[in-house]
Each structure stands twice: as structure tokens, then as C-alpha cells.
C-alpha positions in Angstrom: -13.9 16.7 -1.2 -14.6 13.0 -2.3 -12.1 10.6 -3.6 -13.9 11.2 -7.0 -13.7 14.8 -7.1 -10.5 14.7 -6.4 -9.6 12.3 -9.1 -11.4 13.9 -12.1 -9.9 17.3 -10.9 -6.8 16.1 -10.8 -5.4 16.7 -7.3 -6.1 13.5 -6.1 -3.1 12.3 -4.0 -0.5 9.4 -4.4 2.0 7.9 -2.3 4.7 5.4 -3.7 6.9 3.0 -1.0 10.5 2.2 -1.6 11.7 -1.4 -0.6 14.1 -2.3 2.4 12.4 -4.4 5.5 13.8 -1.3 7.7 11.8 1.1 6.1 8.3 -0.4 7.0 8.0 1.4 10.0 9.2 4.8 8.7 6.4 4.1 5.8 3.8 3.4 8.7 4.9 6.3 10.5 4.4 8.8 6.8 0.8 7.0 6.7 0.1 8.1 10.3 1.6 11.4 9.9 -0.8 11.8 6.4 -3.8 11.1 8.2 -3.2 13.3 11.1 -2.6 16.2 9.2 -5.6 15.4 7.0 -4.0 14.2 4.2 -6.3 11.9 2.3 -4.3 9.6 0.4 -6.1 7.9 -2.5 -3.6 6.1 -4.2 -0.8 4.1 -3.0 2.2 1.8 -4.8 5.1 0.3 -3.7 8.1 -2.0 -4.7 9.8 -4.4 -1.9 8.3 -4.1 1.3 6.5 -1.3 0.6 4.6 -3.2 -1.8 3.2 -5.0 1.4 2.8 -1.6 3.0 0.8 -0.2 0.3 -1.8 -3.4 -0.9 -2.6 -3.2 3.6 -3.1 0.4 3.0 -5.6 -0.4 -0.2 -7.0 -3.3 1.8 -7.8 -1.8 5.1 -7.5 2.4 4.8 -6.9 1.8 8.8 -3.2 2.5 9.5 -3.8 0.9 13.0 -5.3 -2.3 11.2 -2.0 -2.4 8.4 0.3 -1.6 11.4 -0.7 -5.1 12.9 -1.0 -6.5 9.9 2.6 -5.7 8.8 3.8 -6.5 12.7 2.3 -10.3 12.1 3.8 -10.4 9.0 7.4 -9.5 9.3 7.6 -11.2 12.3 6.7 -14.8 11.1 7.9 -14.9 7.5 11.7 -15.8 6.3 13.0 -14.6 3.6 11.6 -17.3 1.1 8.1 -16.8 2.5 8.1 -13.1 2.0 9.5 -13.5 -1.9 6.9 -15.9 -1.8 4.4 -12.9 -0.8 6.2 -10.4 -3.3 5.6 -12.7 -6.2 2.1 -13.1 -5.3 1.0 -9.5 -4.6 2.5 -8.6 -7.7 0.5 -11.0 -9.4 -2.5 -10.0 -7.6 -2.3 -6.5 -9.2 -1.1 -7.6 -12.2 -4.6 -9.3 -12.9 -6.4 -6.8 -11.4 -4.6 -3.9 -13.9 -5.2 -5.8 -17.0 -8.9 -6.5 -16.1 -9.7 -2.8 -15.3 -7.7 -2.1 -18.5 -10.0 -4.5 -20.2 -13.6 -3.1 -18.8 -13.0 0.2 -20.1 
């Protein structure tokens, strides 16, 4: 069944990330388990770090692509870089709410 179908029939399928940089890895590992099993997940959201989780989810849809992704990322960045990252993700979909918002 396509991501459409799905959608106007109501059983499409969302997944929502807590926060907590200790928690990335058990979100990657619900991802992996999802797909797997067959799961398809169409829509994802996320607060903290699993913000981050969830916009490489959107981004990619290849959990081997977000895993590196996420490993590059939590490695290099301090603490100010990643609220840095927060602020501007939010943003990001932010802008891109309101304008969808707007087009219809």
C-alpha cells in the first residue's frame, strides 16, 4: 500500500522521538527494528535529539545513511553546536509548516 493510500485511509503510521543524547541509538535501533518487520513509517517527529533522529529519517528514509549521519554528528558537536543545530532544525520546520499551511 502506498504512502498515499495509507494517508487518506487513515492508517498511515507515525513515530515521535523523545530527547536525551543516550537515547539516539535506542531510536536507531526502533527505526531498524520498523523496517525489518515491514513497518513502513511515514511520518516522524521528535523533540531533543530525536529531533535530529527524525529530520535524517525525513531526509534520507535509509536508516544505514541516518545512522552515519547521527554517528558524525554526535561525535564532533559540543553542546553549543548541537543547540545551535536544535534551534536551526526547528526553524527549518517551522517555515516549512507554515508554507504548506499556506499552499492549501
Amino acid at each position: 500500500m502506498s504512502r498515499f493510500n495509507r494517508w487518506i485511509t487513515g492508517r498511515a503510521t507515525g513515530v515521535v522521538f523523545t530527547g536525551g543524547g543516550a537515547r539516539v541509538a535506542t531510536q536507531i535501533g526502533v527505526l531498524k527494528r520498523f523496517i525489518a518487520e515491514g513497518v513502513a513509517v511515514d511520518m516522524v517527529g521528535g523533540v531533543g535529539t530525536g529531533l535530529v533522529i527524525a529530520c535524517l529519517f525525513a531526509m534520507y528514509q535509509d536508516i544505514e545513511a541516518v545512522e552515519s549521519a547521527a554517528r558524525d554528528i554526535f561525535k564532533v558537536c559540543p553542546c553549543n553546536l548541537l543547540f545551535l543545530l536544535y534551534s536551526l532544525l526547528l526553524l527549518v520546520v517551522i517555515v516549512y509548516s507554515c508554507t504548506v499551511s499556506d499552499s492549501t
